[in-house]
MARTORLUM-861229 format. One record per residue (C-alpha): chain; y, z, x. Coordinates in Angstrom, 2 decimals, m for minus. Example, Ala and Ser with C-alpha at 12.3 -4.5 7.8 and 13.67 -1.06 7.14 Angstrom:
  mol        v        w        u
    A    m4.50     7.80    12.30
    A    m1.06     7.14    13.67
//
This chain:
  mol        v        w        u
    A    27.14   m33.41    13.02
    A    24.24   m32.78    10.63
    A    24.73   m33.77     6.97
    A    22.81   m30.83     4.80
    A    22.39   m31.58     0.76
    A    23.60   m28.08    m1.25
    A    21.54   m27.07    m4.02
    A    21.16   m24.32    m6.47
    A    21.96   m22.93    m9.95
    A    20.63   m25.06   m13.53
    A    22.49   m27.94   m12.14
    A    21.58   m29.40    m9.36
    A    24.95   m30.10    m6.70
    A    24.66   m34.11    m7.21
    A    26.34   m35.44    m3.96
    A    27.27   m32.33    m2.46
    A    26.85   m32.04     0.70
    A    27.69   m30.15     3.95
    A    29.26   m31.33     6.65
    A    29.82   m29.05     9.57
    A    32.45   m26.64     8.23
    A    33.13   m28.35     5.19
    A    31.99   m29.47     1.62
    A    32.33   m32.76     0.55
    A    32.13   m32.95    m2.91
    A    32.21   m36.23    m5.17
    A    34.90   m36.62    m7.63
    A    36.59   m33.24    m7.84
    A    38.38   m32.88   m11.01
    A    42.34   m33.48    m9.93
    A    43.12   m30.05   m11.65
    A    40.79   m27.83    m9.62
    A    42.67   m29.41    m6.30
    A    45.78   m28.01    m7.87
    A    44.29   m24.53    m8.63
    A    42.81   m24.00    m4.91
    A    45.80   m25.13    m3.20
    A    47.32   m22.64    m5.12
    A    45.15   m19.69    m4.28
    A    45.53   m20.65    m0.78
    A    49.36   m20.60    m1.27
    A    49.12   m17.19    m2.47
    A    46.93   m15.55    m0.45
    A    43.48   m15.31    m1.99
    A    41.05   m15.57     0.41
    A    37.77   m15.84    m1.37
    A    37.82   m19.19    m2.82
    A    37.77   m22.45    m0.64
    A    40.49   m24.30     0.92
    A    41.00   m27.59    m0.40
    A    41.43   m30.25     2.59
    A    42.03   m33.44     1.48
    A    39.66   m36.50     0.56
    A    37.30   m38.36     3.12
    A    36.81   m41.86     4.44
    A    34.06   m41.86     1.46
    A    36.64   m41.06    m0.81
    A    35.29   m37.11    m1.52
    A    36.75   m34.40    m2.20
    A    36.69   m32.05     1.26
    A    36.63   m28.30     0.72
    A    36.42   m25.56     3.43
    A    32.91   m24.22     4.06
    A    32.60   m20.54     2.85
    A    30.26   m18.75     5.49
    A    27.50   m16.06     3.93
    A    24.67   m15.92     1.61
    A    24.77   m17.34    m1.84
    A    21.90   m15.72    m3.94
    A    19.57   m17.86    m6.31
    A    17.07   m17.30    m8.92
    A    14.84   m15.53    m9.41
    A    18.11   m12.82    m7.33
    A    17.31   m11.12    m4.65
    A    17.39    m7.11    m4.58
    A    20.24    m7.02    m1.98
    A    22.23    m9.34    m4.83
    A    21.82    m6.58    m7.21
    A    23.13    m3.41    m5.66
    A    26.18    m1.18    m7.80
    A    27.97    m1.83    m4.44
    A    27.89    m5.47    m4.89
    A    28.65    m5.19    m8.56
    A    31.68    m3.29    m7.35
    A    32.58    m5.74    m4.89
    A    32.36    m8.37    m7.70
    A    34.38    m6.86   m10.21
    A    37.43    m5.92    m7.64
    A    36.83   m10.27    m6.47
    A    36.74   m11.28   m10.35
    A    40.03    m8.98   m10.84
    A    41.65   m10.75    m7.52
    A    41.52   m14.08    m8.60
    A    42.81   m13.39   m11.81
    A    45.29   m11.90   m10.16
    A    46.11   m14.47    m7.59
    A    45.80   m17.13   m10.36
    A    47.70   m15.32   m13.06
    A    51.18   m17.47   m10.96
    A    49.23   m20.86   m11.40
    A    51.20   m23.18   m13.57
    A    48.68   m25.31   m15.19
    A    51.46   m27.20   m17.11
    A    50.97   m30.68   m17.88
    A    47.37   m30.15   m15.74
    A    44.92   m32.80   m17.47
    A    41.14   m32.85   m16.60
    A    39.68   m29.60   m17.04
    A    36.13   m29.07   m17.93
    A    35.64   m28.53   m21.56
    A    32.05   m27.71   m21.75
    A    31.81   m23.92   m20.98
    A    35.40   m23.06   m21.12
    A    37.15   m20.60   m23.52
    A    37.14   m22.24   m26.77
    A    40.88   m21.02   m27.54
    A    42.32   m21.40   m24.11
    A    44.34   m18.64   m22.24
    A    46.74   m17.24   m20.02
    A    45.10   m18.33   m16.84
    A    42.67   m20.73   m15.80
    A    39.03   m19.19   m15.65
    A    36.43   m19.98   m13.15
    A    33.81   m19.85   m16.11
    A    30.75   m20.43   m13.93
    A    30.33   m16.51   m12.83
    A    26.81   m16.67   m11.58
    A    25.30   m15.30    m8.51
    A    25.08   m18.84    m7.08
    A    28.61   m19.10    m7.41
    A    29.18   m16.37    m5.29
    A    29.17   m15.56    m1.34
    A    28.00   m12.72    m0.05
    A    28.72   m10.89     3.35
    A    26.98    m8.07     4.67
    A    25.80    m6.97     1.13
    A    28.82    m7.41    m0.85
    A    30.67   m10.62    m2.81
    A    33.45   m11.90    m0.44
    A    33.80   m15.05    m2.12
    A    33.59   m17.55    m5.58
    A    32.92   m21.16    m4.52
    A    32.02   m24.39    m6.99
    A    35.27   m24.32    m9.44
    A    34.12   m27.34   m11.24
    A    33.79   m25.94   m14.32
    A    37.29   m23.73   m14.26
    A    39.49   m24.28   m17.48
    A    42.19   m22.01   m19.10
    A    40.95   m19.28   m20.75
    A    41.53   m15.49   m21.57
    A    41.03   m13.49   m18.55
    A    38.10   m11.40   m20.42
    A    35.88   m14.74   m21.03
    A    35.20   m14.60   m17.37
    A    34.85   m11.45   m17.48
    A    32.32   m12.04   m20.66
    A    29.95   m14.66   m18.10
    A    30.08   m12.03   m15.23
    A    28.62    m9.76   m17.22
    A    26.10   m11.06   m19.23
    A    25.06   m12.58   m16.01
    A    24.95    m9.82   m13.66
    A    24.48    m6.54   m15.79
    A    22.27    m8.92   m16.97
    A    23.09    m8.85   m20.91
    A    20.02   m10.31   m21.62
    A    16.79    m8.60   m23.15
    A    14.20    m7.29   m21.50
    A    11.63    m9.24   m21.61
    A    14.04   m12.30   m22.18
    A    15.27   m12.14   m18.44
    A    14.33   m15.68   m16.09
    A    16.16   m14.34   m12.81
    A    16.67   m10.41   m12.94
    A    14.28    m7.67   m13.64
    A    13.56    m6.07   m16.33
    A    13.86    m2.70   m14.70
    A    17.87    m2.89   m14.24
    A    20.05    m0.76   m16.32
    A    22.08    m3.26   m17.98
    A    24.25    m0.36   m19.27
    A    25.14     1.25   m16.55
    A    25.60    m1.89   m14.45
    A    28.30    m3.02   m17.44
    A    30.30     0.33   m16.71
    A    30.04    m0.49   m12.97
    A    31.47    m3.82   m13.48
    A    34.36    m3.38   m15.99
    A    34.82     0.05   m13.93
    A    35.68    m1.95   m10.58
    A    37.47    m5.02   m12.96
    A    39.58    m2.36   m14.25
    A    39.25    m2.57   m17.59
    A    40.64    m0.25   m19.91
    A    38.17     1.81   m22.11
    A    40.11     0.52   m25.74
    A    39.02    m3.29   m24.87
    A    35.12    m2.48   m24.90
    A    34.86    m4.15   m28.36
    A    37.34    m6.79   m27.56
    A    35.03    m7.47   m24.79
    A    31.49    m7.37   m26.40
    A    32.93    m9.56   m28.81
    A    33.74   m12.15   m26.48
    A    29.81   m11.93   m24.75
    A    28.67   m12.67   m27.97
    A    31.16   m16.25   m28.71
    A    30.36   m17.00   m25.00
    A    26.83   m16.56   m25.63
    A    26.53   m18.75   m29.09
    A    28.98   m21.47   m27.51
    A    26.37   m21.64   m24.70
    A    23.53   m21.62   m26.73
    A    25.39   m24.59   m29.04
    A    26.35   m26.19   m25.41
    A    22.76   m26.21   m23.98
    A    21.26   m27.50   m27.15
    A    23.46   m30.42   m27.75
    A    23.19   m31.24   m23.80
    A    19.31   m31.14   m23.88
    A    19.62   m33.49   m27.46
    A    21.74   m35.61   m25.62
    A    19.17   m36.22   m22.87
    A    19.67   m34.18   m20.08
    A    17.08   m33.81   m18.15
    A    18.41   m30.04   m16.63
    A    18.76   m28.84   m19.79
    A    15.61   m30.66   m21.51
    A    13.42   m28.76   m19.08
    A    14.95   m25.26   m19.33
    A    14.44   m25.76   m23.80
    A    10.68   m26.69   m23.03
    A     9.59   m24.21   m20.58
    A    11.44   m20.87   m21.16
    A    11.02   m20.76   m24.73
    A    14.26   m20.65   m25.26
    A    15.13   m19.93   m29.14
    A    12.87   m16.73   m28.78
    A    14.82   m15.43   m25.35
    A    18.02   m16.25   m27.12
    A    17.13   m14.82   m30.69
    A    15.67   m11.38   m28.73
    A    19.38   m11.35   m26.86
    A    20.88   m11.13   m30.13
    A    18.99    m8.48   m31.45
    A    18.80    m6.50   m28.35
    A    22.81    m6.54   m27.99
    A    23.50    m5.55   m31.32
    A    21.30    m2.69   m31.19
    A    22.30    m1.12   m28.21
    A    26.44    m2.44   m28.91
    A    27.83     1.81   m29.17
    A    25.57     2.16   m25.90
    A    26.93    m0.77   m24.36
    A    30.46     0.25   m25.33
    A    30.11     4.27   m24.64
    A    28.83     2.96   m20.77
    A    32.31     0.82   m20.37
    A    34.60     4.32   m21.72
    A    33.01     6.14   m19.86
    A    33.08     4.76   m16.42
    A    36.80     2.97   m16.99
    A    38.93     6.00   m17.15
//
């Protein structure tokens, strides 16, 4: 049985590893064991199973078969039929997770969750590495390390400004500048079903997800690490995040007009 090292995303997978059809991943937090027995419980079939702990002591999850896209994304990752796909998957786990009783649930990551907590527990690490794809379209969300309670919307908030992308033109490091970000919103919220009064409430959450990142990378890379340290230095970073700003505000009505008029 062949041992194969998982990598991808800012972060590299530290100790994860694959192990025929399984995962084995050091020191899952005891929450997130919790929230995918859970899904399995109920259901939800595009998340991992959780199986236990190893002779090593890891964490064992079930091995999620397809293709996981990484930077800079691949065309086939950027389809409206996979954003579809993805916004019907990000509406099913919250969903399938909106029965979770996270009472008395310590441990949670901190770091990129909703600042003011929520209803359910978010998966808050949206990005097309954290998704599996089959035959074209998302089938699955895998790495829930950095889940945390939150208001359904913050994921939401990551999804999009990851996969629309929300970020300037110009400013992008993974998409191209060519995509409609627009249109690609409406898609998404579209398939999430989000209704057309909650654009606002929405952009306003992309923007507080976007500064707590920004604060989040910042005090990371100050902090010395080296992930983070490399992504300040080399993708000049203040400018990409001060010409996000700008960009959003200015196009906000067109960015709100594209979610009313595809969510009716």
């Amino acid at each position: 049985m062949t041992d194969n090292a998982l990598v991808g995303g800012m972060n590299p997978n530290r100790g994860v590893i694959r192990v025929g059809d399984t995962v084995r991943r050091p020191g899952m937090r005891s929450p997130v064991r919790a929230l995918l027995r859970h899904l399995e419980a109920v259901g939800f079939d595009g998340a991992p199973r959780y199986l236990g702990e190893d002779e090593d002591g890891r964490d064992v999850v079930s091995w999620v078969d397809g293709d996981v896209p990484v930077p800079p994304y691949p065309a086939w990752a950027l389809t409206d039929e996979a954003l579809e796909a993805l916004g019907h998957l990000v509406r099913d786990y919250h969903e399938a997770v909106a029965t979770f009783d996270a009472t008395g649930l310590e441990g949670w990551s901190t770091e990129w969750c909703d600042p003011h907590g929520g209803p359910i527990v978010c998966h808050n690490d949206l990005f097309p590495e954290n998704v599996v794809f089959r035959d074209g379209v998302p089938v699955a969300l895998i790495d829930f390390d950095e889940a945390g309670p939150g208001r359904p919307l913050w994921d939401l908030a990551i999804a999009a400004e990851e996969w629309a992308p929300l970020h300037a033109p110009g400013a992008r490091l993974a998409t191209p500048d060519a995509l409609d970000a627009a249109h690609r919103l409406g898609v998404l919220t579209a398939a999430y079903g989000l209704a057309p009064d909650r654009a606002d409430e929405l952009l306003d959450l992309v923007t507080e997800m976007k500064e707590q990142t920004t604060t989040n990378i910042k005090a990371q890379a100050a902090a010395g690490d080296p992930v983070w340290s490399q992504h300040l230095a080399e993708t000049d970073f203040d400018a990409r995040v001060e010409a996000d700003a700008k960009w959003l505000t200015d196009l906000r009505t067109t960015f709100a007009a594209a979610i009313a008029s595809q969510n009716k």
